[in-house]
VOKE-374699 format. One record per residue (C-alpha): residue number from 1; residue in one letter; x, y, z. Coordinates in Angstrom, 3 decimals, decimal comma. Each point is the difference from the previous one (the first is absolute). Layout:
! VOKE-374699
TORNU / NUM / a / X / Y / Z .
...
END
This chain:
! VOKE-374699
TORNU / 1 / x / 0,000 / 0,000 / 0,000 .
TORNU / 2 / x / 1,463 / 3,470 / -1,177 .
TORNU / 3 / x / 0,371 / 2,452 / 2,782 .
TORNU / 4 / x / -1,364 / 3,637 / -0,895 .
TORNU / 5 / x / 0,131 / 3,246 / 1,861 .
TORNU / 6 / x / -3,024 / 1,190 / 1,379 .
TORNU / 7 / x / 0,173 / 3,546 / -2,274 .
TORNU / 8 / x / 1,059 / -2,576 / -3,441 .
TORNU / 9 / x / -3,102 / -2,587 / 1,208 .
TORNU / 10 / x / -2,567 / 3,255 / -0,139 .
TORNU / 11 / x / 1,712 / 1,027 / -3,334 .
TORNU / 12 / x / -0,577 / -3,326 / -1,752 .
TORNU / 13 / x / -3,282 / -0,246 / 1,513 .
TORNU / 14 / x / -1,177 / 3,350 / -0,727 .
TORNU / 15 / x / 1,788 / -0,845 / -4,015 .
TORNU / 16 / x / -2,386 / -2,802 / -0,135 .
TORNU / 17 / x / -3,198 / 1,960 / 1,282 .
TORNU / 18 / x / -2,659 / 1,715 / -1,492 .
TORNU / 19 / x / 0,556 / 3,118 / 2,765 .
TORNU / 20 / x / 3,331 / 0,665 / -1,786 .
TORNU / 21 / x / -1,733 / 3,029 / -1,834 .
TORNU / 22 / x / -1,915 / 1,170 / 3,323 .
TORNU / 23 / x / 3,525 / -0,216 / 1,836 .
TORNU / 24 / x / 2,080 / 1,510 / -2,721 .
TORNU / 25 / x / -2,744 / 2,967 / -0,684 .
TORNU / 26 / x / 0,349 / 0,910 / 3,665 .
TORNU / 27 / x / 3,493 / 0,001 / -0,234 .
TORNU / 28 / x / 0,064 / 2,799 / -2,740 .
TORNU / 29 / x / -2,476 / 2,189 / 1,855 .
TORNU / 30 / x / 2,605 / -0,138 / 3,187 .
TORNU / 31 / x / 2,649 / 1,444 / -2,550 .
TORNU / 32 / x / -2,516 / 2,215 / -2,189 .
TORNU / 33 / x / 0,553 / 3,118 / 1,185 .
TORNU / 34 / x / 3,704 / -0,295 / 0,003 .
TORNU / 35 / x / 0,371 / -1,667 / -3,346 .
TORNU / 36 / x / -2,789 / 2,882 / -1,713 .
TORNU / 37 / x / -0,245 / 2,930 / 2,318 .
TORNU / 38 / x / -2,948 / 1,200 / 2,445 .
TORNU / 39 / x / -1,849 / 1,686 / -2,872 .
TORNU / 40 / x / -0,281 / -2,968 / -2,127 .
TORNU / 41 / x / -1,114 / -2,124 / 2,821 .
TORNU / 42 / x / -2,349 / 1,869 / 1,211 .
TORNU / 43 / x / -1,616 / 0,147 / -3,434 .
TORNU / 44 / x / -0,071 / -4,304 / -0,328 .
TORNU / 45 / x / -2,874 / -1,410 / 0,667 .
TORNU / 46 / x / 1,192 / -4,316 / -0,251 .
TORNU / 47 / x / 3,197 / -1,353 / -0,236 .
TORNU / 48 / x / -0,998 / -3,956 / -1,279 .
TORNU / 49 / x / 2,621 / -2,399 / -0,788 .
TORNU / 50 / x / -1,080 / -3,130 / -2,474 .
TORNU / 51 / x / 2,570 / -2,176 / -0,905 .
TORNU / 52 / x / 2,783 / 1,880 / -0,206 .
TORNU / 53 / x / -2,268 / 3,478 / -1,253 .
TORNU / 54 / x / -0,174 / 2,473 / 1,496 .
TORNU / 55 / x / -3,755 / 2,180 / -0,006 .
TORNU / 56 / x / 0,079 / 3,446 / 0,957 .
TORNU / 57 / x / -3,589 / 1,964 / 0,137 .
TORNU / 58 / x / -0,320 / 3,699 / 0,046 .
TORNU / 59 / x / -2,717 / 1,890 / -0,686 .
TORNU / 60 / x / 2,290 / 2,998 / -1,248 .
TORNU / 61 / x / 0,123 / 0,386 / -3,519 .
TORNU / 62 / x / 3,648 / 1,754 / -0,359 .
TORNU / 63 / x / 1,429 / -1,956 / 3,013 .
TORNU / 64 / x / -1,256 / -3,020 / -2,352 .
TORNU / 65 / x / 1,804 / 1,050 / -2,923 .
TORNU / 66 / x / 3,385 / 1,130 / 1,966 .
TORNU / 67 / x / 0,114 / -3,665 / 1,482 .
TORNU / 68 / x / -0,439 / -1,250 / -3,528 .
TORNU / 69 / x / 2,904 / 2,015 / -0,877 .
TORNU / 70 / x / 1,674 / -1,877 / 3,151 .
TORNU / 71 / x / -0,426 / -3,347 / -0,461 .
TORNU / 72 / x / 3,617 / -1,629 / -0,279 .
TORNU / 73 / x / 1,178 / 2,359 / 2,667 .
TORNU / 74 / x / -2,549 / -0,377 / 1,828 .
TORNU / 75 / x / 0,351 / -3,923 / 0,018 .
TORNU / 76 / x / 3,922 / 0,378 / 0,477 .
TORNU / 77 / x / -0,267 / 1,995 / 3,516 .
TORNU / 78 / x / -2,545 / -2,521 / 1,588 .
TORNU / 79 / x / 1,890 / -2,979 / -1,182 .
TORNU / 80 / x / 3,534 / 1,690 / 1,789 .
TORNU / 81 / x / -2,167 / 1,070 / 2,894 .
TORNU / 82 / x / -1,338 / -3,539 / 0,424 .
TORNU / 83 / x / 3,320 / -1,432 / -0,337 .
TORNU / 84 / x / -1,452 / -2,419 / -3,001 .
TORNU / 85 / x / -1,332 / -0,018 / -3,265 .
TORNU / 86 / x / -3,823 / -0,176 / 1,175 .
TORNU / 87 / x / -1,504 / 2,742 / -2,990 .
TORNU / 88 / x / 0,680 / -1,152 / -3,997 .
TORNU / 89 / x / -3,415 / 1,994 / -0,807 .
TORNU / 90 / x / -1,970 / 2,919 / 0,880 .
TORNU / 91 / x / -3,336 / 1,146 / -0,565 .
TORNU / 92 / x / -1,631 / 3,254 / 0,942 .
TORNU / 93 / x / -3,523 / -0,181 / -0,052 .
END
């Protein structure tokens, strides 16, 4: 029987399980604000991860269109601030 850490058992557990979005989704609004700014995060409504997407909702039309503008960046500074690559897609609803 392997041995496994109790931090690498919840990891491959959490790999394997359908929460992985739920977790991961609350992990990006911890960093949010740091990765995008106050303004911007005040302004998101949803931050939804699906397998590997990320969904962002706003209900501002030109904060809609600047995050469009901001997609690989965007994905680049939660991926470093989550230590892993987590985002390959975004979409701003």
């Amino acid at each position: 029987m392997a041995q496994y850490s109790l931090g690498d058992a919840i990891k491959l557990y959490l790999n394997q399980s359908r929460i992985k979005g739920s977790i991961q989704a609350l992990q990006i609004e911890d960093v949010w604000e740091a990765v995008m700014g106050k303004t911007i995060a005040r302004y998101t409504d949803n931050l939804k991860v699906i397998n590997k997407t990320l969904f962002i909702t706003t209900n501002v039309a030109p904060l809609k269109q600047e995050l469009l503008y901001q997609k690989e960046k965007i994905k680049l500074r939660i991926n470093e601030a989550l230590g892993e690559k987590v985002i390959e897609d975004i979409v701003i609803q």
